[in-house]
C-alpha positions as CSV (number, residue, x, y, z in Angstrom):
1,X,150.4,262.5,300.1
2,X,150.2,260.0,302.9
3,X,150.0,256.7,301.1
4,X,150.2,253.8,304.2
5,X,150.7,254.1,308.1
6,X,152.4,250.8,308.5
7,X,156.0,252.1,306.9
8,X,158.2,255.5,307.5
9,X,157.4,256.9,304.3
10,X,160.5,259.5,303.1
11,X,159.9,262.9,301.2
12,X,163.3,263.8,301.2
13,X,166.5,262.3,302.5
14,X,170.4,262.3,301.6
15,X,172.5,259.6,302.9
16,X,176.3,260.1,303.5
17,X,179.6,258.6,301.5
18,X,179.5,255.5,302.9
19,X,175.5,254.7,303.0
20,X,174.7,255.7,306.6
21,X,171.6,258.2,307.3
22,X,172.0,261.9,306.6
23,X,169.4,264.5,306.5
24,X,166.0,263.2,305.9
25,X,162.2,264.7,306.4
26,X,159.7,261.8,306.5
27,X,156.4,260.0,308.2
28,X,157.8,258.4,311.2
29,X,156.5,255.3,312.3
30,X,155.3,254.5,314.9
31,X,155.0,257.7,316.1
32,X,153.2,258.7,312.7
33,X,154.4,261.9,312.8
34,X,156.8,264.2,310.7
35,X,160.2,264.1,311.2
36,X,163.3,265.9,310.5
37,X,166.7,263.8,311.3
38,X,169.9,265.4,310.4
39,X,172.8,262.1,311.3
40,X,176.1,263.3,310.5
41,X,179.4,260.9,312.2
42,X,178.5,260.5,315.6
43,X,175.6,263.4,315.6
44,X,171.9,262.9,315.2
45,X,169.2,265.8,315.5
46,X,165.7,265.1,315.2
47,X,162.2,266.8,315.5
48,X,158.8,265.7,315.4
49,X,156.0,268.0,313.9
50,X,152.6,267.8,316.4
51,X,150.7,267.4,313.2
52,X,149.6,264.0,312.8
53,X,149.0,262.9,309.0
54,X,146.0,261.6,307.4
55,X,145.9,259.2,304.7
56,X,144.9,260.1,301.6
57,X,145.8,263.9,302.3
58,X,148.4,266.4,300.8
59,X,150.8,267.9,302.7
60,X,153.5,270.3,302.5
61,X,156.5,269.8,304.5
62,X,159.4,272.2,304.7
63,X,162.4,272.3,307.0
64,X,164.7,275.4,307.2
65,X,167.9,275.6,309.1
66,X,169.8,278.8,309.3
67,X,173.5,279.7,309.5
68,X,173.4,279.1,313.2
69,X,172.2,275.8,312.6
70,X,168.5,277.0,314.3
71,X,166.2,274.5,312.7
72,X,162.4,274.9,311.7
73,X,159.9,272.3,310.3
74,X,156.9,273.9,308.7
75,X,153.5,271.7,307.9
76,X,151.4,273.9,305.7
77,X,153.0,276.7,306.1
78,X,152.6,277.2,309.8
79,X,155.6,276.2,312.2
80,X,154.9,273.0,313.6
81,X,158.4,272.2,315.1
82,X,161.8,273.8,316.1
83,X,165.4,272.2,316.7
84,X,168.9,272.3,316.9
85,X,170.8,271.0,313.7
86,X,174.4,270.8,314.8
87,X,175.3,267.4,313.5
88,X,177.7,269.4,311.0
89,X,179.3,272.3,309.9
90,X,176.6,273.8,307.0
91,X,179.3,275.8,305.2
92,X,181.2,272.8,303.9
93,X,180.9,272.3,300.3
94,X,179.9,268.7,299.5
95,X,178.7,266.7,296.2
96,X,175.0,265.8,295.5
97,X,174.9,262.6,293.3
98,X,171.3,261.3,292.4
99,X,171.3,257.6,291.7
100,X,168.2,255.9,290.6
101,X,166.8,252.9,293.3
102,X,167.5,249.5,292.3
């Protein structure tokens, strides 16, 4: 649910080894628009949906990428946006920790 315009707001995002952006799908601001950003060492992708959101509304916001790194964000189940996710090899195996915020 959009909550606030005045701050990106984050519905899902990983952030690399040493604390730097990753992939991430969230509210842009000021743009105020969904975003896909995939920032891997020198890398960054990004889309924005055309869908802008309202507050107080539920959305559902799913990005796919496939094994030729051909990127697709979906807002309600309809494409919204396409892109190029190249930033890094997707068949590397990596480790998911979950920390809680301080």
């Amino acid at each position: 649910m959009t909550t606030t315009t005045s701050v990106e707001e984050h519905i899902l995002a990983f952030s690399t080894d040493n604390g730097g952006n990753s992939i991430a799908i969230f509210r842009d601001e000021p743009s105020n628009k969904f975003k896909w950003r995939d920032c891997e060492g020198t890398g960054c992708h990004s889309a924005f949906s055309t869908t802008t959101p309202v507050t107080g509304k539920i959305y559902q916001v799913v990005a796919t990428v496939d094994g030729s790194n051909d990127g697709h964000l979906y807002v309600n189940g309809k494409a919204d946006a396409s892109f190029g996710s190249a930033a890094f090899n997707r068949k590397q195996t990596r480790s998911l920790r979950i920390k809680p915020r301080a």
